[in-house]
C-alpha positions as CSV (number, residue, x, y, z in Angstrom):
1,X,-13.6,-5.9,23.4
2,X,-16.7,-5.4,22.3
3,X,-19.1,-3.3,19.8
4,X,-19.5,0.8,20.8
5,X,-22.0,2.6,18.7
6,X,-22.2,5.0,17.3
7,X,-18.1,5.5,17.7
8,X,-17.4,2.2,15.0
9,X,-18.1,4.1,11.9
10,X,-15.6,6.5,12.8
11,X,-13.3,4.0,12.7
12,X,-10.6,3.7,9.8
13,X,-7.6,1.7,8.7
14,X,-4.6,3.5,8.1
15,X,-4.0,3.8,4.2
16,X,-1.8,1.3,2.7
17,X,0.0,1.5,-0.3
18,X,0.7,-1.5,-2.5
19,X,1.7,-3.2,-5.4
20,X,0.9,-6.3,-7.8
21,X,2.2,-7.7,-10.6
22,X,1.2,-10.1,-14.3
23,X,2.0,-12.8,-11.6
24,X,-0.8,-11.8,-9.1
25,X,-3.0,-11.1,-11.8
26,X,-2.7,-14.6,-13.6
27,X,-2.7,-16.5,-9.9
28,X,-5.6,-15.2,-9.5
29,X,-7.4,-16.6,-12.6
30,X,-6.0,-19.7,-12.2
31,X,-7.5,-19.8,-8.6
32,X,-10.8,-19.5,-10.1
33,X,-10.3,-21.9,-12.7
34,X,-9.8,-20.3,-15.8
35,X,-6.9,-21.7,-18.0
36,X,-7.5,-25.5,-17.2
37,X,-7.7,-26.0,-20.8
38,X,-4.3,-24.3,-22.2
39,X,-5.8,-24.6,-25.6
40,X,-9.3,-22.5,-24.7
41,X,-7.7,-19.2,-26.6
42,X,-10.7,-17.4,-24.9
43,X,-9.5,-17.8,-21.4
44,X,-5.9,-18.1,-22.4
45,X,-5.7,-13.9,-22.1
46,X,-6.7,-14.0,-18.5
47,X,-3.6,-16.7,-17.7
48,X,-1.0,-15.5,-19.9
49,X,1.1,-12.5,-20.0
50,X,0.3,-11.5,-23.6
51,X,-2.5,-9.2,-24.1
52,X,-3.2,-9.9,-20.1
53,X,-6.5,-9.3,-19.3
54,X,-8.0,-8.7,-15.4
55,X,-10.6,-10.4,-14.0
56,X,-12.7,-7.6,-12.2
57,X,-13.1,-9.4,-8.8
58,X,-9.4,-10.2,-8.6
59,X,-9.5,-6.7,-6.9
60,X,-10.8,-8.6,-3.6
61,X,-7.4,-10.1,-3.7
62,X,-4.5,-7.6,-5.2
63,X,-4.3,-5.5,-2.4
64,X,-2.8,-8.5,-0.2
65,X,0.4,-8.5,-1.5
66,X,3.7,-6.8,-0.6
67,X,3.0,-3.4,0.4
68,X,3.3,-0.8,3.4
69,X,1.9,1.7,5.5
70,X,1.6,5.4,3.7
71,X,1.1,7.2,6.7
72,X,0.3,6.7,10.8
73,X,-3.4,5.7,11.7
74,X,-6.3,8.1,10.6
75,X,-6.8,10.3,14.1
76,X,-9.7,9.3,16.0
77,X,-12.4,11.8,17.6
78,X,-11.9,12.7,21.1
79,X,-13.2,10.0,23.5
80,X,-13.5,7.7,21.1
81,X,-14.0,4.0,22.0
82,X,-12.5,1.8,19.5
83,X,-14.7,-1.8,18.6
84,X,-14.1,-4.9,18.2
85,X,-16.0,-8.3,17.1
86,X,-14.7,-11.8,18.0
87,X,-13.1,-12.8,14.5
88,X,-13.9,-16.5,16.1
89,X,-17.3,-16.4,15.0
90,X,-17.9,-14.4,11.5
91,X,-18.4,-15.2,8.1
92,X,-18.5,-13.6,5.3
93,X,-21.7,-11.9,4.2
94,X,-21.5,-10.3,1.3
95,X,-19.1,-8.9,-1.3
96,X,-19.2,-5.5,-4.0
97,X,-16.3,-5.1,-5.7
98,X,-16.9,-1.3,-8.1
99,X,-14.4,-0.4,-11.3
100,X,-14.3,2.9,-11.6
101,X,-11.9,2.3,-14.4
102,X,-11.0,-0.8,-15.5
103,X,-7.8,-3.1,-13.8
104,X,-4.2,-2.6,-14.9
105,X,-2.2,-5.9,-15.7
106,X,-0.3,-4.5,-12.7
107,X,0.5,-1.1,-10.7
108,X,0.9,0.7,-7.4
109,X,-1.7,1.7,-5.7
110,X,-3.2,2.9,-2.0
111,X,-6.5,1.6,0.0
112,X,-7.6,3.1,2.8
113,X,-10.4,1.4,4.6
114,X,-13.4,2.5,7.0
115,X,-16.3,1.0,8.7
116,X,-19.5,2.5,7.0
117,X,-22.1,0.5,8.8
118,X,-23.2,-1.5,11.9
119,X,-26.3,-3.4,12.5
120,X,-27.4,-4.7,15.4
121,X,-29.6,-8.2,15.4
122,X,-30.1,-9.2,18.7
123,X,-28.3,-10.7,21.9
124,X,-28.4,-14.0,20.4
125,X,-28.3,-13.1,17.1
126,X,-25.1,-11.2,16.3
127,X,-24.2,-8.3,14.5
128,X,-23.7,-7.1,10.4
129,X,-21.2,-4.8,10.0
130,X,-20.0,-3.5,6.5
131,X,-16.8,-2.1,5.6
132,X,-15.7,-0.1,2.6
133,X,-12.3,-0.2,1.1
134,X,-11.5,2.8,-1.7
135,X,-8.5,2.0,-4.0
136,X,-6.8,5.2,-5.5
137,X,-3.9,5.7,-8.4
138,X,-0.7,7.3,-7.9
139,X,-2.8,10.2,-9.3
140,X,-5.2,9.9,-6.4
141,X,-8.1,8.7,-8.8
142,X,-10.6,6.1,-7.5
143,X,-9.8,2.8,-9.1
144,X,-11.9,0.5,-7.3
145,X,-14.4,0.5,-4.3
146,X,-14.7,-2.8,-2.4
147,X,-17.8,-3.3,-0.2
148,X,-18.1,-6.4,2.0
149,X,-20.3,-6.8,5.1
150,X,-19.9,-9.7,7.9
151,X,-21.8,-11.4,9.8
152,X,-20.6,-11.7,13.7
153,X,-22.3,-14.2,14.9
154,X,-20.9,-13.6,19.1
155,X,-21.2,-9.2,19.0
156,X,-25.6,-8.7,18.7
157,X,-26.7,-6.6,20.9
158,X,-24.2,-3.6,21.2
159,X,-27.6,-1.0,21.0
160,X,-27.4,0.0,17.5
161,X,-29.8,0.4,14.8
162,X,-31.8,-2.8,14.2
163,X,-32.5,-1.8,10.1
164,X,-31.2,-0.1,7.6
165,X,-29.1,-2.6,6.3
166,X,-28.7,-2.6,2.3
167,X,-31.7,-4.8,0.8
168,X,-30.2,-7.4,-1.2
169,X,-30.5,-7.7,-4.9
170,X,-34.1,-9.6,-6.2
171,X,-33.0,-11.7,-8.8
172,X,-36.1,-12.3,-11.7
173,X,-39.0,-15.1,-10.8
174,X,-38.7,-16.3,-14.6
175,X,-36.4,-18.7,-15.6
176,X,-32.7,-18.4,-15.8
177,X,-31.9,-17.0,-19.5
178,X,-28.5,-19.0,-19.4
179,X,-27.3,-21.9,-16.8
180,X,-23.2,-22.7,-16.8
181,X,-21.5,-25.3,-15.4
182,X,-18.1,-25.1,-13.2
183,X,-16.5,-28.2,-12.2
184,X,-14.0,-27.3,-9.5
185,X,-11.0,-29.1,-8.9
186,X,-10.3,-31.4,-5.4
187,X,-7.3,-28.9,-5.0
188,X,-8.5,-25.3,-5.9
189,X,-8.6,-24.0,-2.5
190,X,-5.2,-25.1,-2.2
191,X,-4.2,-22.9,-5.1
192,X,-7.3,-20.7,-4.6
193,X,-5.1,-19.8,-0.7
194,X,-1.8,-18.1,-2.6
195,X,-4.1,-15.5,-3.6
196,X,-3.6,-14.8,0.3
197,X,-6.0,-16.1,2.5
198,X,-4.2,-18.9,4.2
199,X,-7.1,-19.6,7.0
200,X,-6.4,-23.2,7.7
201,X,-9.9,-24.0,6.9
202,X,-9.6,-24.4,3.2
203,X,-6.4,-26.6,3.7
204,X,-6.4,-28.7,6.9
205,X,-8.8,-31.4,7.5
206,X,-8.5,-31.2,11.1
207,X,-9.5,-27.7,11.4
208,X,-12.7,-28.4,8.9
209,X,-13.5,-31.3,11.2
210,X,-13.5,-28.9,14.2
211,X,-15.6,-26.1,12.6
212,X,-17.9,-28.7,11.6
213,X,-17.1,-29.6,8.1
214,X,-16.7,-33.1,6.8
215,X,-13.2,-31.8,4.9
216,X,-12.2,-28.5,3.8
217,X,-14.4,-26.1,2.1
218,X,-13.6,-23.6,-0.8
219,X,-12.9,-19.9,-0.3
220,X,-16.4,-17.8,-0.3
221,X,-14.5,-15.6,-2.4
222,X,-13.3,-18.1,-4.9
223,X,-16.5,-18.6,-5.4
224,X,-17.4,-15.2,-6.1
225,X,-14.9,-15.0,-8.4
226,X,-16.3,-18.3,-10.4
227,X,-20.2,-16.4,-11.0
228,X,-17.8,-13.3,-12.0
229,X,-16.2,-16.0,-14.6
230,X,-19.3,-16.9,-15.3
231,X,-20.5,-13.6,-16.7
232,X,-17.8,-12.9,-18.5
233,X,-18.6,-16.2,-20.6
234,X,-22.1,-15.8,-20.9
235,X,-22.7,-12.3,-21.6
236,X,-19.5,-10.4,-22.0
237,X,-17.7,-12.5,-24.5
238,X,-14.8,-12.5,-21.9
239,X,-14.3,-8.9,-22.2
240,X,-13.3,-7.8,-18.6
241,X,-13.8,-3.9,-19.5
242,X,-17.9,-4.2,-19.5
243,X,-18.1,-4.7,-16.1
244,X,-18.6,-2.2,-13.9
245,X,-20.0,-3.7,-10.7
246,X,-19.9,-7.3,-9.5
247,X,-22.5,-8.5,-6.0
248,X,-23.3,-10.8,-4.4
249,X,-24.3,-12.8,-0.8
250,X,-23.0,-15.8,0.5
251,X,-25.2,-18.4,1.7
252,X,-23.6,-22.1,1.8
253,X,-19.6,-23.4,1.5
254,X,-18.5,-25.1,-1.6
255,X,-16.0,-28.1,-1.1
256,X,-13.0,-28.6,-3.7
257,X,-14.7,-30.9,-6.5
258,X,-18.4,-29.4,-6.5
259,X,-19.9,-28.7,-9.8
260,X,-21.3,-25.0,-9.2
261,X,-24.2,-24.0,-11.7
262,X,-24.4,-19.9,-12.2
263,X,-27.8,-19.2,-13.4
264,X,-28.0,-15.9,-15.5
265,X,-31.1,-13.3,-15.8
266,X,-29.8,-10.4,-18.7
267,X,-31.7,-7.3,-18.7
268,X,-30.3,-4.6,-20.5
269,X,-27.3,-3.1,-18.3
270,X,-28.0,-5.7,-15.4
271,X,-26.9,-9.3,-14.9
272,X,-28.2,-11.1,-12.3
273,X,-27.4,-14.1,-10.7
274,X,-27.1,-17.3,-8.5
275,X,-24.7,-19.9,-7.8
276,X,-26.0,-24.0,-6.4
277,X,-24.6,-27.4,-6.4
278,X,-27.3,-29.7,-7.8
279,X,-25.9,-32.6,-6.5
280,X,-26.1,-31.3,-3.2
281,X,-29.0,-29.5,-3.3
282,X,-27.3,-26.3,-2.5
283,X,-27.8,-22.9,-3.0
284,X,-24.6,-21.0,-2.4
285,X,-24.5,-17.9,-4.0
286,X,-27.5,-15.6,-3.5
287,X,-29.1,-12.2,-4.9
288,X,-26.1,-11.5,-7.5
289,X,-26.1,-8.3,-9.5
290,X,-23.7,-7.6,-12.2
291,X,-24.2,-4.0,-13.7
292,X,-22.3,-3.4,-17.0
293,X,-20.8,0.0,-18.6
């Protein structure tokens, strides 16, 4: 089924209402490697029920636990012609995940999902389409706004706008103020995967092989979360609560055992960032923004 423009950004997901837990919440630090030292008292909070604290991008992962409908699909308008892009050949483009109060240790809440944006590149040269996900309280408060765009590789020209896109963030010419190391472990995107994302690509060799990976390759949003990590080392002290906004653009896979540097440019309110492997060469996290309370 293809792309139909301009009916995709009517399209919605039916609201979903959901719940996670201290366990979700701890996982999910432990997926991104904080807590490998169980005497580091600094990360110990993030990975241990007393005085829990949130990591802000765990919220790209808390919503995939047990949870259920709240209502029927959002109703359509009349004619409308409902898309779809060949989940065969996307990847992840970039991620934005927005606080609009800090994370809870655990709670219920709803998202409701809608397309806000579709791109068109070319025939040959796929499609961006970007997605917004709004998390509200049991009050019906924002909590968090999740914005992610993907890149389908096999849906370009469906006859929509050609620009527009969002610009991605310019990180500084100068050099990085701070540089920190992450050495990730051969099995993180086996642990990394109970978060929820059990794509067979992070864990089976054969499937890596056939998508044309030597072995299999971290989750992009493990990642994410590891330059997230980052900043709350180097500039927040590891206080969770300064963060507001957290950015960022995928640009090459990690595998299980890559040592990923995070570069760090501090001015004022905004952090930005990138993420490489040196030994590879590899830049794989590009035009980061971070933008404190």
């Amino acid at each position: 089924m293809p792309i139909f423009y301009p009916d995709i950004l009517d399209q919605k997901s039916a609201p979903r209402t959901f719940t996670y837990s201290d366990k979700d919440v701890m996982l999910y630090a432990l997926g991104i490697g904080l807590g490998a030292d169980p005497m580091n008292e600094t990360e110990l909070p993030f990975v241990y029920e007393r005085g829990l604290k949130v990591v802000p991008t765990a919220a790209t992962v808390l919503a995939s636990g047990a949870g259920r409908n709240a209502g029927p699909a959002p109703d359509m308008p009349p004619g409308h012609r409902p898309s779809q892009i060949n989940f065969l050949m996307v990847v992840h483009g970039e991620q934005k995940v927005e606080l609009h109060k800090p994370l809870a240790p655990g709670g219920t809440y709803t998202a409701a999902g809608r397309t806000i944006g579709a791109y068109d590149k070319g025939k040959d040269k796929g499609a961006v389409i970007v997605n917004e996900t709004v998390w509200t309280d049991e009050k019906g408060e924002k909590v968090a706004t999740l914005t992610g765009s993907t890149f389908a590789r096999g849906d370009g020209g469906f006859g929509g706008p050609s620009e527009g896109a969002p610009e991605p963030h310019e990180v500084p010419t100068r050099a990085p103020d701070k540089s920190l190391d992450f050495t990730t472990s051969p099995d993180q995107a086996l642990l990394y995967r109970l978060n929820g994302d059990r794509n067979p690509l992070h864990s089976d060799p054969d499937v890596a092989k056939r998508a044309g990976f030597p072995r299999p390759i971290l989750h992009g949003l493990c990642t994410y979360g590891i330059t997230c990590r980052a900043v709350l080392e180097g500039v927040t002290n590891f206080d969770p609560d300064q963060i507001l906004s957290h950015q960022a653009r995928f640009s090459a896979p990690v595998f299980p055992g890559d040592t990923i540097t995070v570069d760090l440019w501090v001015d004022g309110k905004v952090v930005s960032f990138e993420a490489r492997v040196k030994a590879r060469n590899a830049t794989v996290i590009k035009n980061g923004k971070t933008v404190l309370r």
